[in-house]
N, C-alpha and C positions, 0 to 999 in steps of 0.2 A: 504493500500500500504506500509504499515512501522508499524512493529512489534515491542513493546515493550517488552525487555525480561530482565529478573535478571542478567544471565551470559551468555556466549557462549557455548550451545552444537550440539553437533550433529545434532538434530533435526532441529533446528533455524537456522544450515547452512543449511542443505539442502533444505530448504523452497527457499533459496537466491539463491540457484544455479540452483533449477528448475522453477524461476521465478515466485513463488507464492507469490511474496512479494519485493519490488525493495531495504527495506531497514530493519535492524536492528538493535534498539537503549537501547543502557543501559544508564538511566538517573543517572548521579549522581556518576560515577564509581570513578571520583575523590571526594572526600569533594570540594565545591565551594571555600573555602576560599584557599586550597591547589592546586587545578587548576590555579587560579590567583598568588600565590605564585610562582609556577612553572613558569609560564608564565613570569614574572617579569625576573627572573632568566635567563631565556633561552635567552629572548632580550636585557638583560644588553649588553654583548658583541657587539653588534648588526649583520646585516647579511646582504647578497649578494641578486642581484635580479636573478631571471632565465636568463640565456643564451637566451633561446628563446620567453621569454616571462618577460622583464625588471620590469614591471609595479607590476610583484610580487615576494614578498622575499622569500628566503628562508635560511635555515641553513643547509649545506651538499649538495650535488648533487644527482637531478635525474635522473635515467637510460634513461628516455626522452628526455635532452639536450645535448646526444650526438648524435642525429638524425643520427646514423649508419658512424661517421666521426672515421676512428680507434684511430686520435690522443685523444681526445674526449673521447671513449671507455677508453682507457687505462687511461686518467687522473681518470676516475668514478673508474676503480679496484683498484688504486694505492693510492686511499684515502679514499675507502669503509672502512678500520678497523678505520684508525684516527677518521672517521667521526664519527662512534660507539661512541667511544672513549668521545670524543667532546660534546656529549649529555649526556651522563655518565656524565660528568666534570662540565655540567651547571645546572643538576640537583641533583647533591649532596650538601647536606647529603643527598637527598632524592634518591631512586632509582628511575630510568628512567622508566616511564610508558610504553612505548614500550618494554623494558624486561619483564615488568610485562605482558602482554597484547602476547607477544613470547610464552612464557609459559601456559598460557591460551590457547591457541589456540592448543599446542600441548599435553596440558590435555585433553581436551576436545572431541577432536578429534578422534575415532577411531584407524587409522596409523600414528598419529603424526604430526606435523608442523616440520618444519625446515628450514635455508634460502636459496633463490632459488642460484642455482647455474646455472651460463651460462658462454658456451664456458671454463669450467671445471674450472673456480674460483667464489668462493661466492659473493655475493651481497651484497651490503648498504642495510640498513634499520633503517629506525627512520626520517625522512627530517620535520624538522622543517617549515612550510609555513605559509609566514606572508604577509595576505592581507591589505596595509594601505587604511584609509579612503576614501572614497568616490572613490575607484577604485572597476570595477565591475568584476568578474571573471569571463572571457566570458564561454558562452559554448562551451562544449568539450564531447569528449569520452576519452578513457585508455584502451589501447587492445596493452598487450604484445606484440601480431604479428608483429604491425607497428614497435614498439622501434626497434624488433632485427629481421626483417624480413630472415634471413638467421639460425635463429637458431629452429631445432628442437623440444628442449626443449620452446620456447615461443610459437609454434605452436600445441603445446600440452595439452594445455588448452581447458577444457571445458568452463570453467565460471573465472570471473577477479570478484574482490570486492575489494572497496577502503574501509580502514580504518582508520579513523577520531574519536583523540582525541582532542577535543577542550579546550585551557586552555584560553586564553582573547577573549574575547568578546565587539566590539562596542556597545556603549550605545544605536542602535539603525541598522535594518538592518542586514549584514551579514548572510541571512539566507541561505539555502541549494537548490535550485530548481533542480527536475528531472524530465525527461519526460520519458512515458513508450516508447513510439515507436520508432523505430529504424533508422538509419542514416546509409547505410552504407558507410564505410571508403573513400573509392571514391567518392563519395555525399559528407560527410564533407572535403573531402580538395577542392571539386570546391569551395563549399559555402564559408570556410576561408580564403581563397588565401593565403596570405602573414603571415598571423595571427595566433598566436595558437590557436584560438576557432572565434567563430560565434555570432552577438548578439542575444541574450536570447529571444529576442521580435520574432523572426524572427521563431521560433517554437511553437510560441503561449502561452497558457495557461498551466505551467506546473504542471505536476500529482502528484508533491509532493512538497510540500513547507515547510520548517518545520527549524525555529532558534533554533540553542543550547544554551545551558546555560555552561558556566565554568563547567567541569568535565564532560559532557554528552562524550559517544561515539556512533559513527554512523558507522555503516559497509553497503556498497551497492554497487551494481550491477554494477558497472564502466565502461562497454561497453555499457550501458543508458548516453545519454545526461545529464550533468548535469554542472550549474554555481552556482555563488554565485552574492549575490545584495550587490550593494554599500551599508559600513559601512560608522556610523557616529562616528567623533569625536576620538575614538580610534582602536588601531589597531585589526586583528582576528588573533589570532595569533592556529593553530593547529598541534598536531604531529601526521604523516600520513605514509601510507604503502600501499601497493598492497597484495590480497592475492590470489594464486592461487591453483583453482580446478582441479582433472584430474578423478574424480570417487570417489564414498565412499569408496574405497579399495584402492586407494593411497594415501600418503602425503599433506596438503596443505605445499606450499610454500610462503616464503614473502619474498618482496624488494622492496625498493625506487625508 
C-alpha cells in the first residue's frame, strides 16, 4: 500500500493517482540530524493554532481555514508571499525544503509543476504543522472541491496528494494512519458535526500505518481518510502541501 522510492518520477506519480498505491515514501531525503536542525529552527519563533481546528499549530495559513468566508479568503492571498517569505527566513542558511521538493516535482514531471492559482492569484505553499503531544489528529479527508466549492479550477482535479516532510519527531507515537475506502464528503461532515475530523476508532483498523523518522517524506492520496496518533513527550513538527493532478498531459499544481 506504500511504495518506497529514491526520488519522485513520473512513474511513482502515476501509481498515486491511479490508486495503485495510497502512498509514496523517500526515506531519508533530509540527513536526520538536519531535519531536527531545521525543525529547531522553524519552532524557535513559535506559531498559531488552526482557525478551525485550535488543538493544532501551524506556521502560515491554510487554504482550508477560510471555509469559503471572502474576508478569510483575502486575508490567505494577502499573506501567501510573506508567508513564503517567513519559511525562507526560518530556514536559513539552509534552503527551504519545500523549494527544494517545488522543483522536484517540476523536474520530474512530464508538463511541469507550478503553484496553483485560484480565482487568478497564486497560492501559499510550505504551512508548517505542529502536532503537540498527546493530541490526536482526528481523521479527515482534503478534497480541493470543498475548500473552494465555486471554483473551476478546484473542481478540476483528478487526484489531490498530501505532501509531508517530516522534521521532529515525538519520542514515541505520531505515526500516519490511512484507510483505503472511501467516505464521501457528505458522510464525513454528518459523522464530524462540529469538528474538523472524526475519531480514528470509528473507521476501524487502518490500511496503513506507518511513523516517520526526521527527514522521511511521504506523499498520499489525500481524498483517503487519514489521522495521526497521539505523540509522546515532544512535539511533530512537518512541512506540508497539496499537490494536484489533472492528467499526465497537464501540470501538477501545489498549495497550502
Amino acid at each position: 500500500m506504500m511504495l518506497d522510492v529514491e526520488r519522485l518520477d513520473e512513474t511513482c506519480i502515476q501509481k498515486l493517482a491511479q490508486e495503485q498505491v495510497l502512498a509514496l515514501r523517500i526515506k531519508n531525503f533530509l540527513p536526520h540530524a538536519q531535519a531536527i536542525q531545521l525543525g529547531d529552527k522553524i519552532l524557535a519563533p513559535g506559531f498559531e493554532g488552526y482557525i478551525n481546528a485550535p488543538s493544532i499549530g501551524r506556521i502560515g495559513m491554510a487554504f482550508y481555514e477560510a471555509e469559503n468566508q471572502p474576508l478569510l479568503i483575502e486575508d490567505y492571498f494577502e499573506r501567501a508571499t510573506a508567508n513564503i517569505d517567513e519559511l525562507r527566513s526560518r530556514c536559513a542558511p539552509y534552503a527551504s525544503p519545500v523549494d527544494t521538493l517545488r522543483c522536484m516535482l517540476d523536474e520530474s514531471w512530464p508538463a511541469g509543476a507550478h503553484l496553483e492559482n485560484l480565482y487568478g492569484r497564486k497560492m501559499y505553499v510550505g504551512l508548517s504543522r505542529v502536532v503537540k503531544p498527546g493530541v490526536c489528529f482526528l481523521a479527515h479527508h482534503d478534497i480541493f472541491a470543498k475548500d473552494a466549492p465555486d471554483s473551476f479550477q478546484a473542481h478540476s482535479l483528478e487526484a489531490q496528494f498530501a505532501c509531508n516532510l517530516y522534521l521532529n519527531m515525538p519520542d514515541a507515537g505520531g505515526a500516519l494512519q490511512m484507510w483505503d475506502h472511501d467516505i464521501s464528503p457528505d458522510q464525513f461532515d454528518e459523522m464530524r458535526g462540529d469538528s474538523y475530523g472524526i475519531d480514528p476508532a470509528l473507521l476501524g483498523t487502518p490500511s496503513l500505518e506507518v511513523r516517520p523518522e526526521p527527514g522521511d517524506f511521504i506523499m498520499f492520496n489525500s481524498r483517503r481518510m487519514h489521522a495521526v496518533t497521539p505523540g509522546v513527550a515532544n512535539p511533530r513538527l512537518s512541512l506540508s502541501f497539496f499537490v494536484g493532478y489533472r492528467g499526465s498531459s497537464s501540470p501538477l499544481t501545489f498549495w497550502s
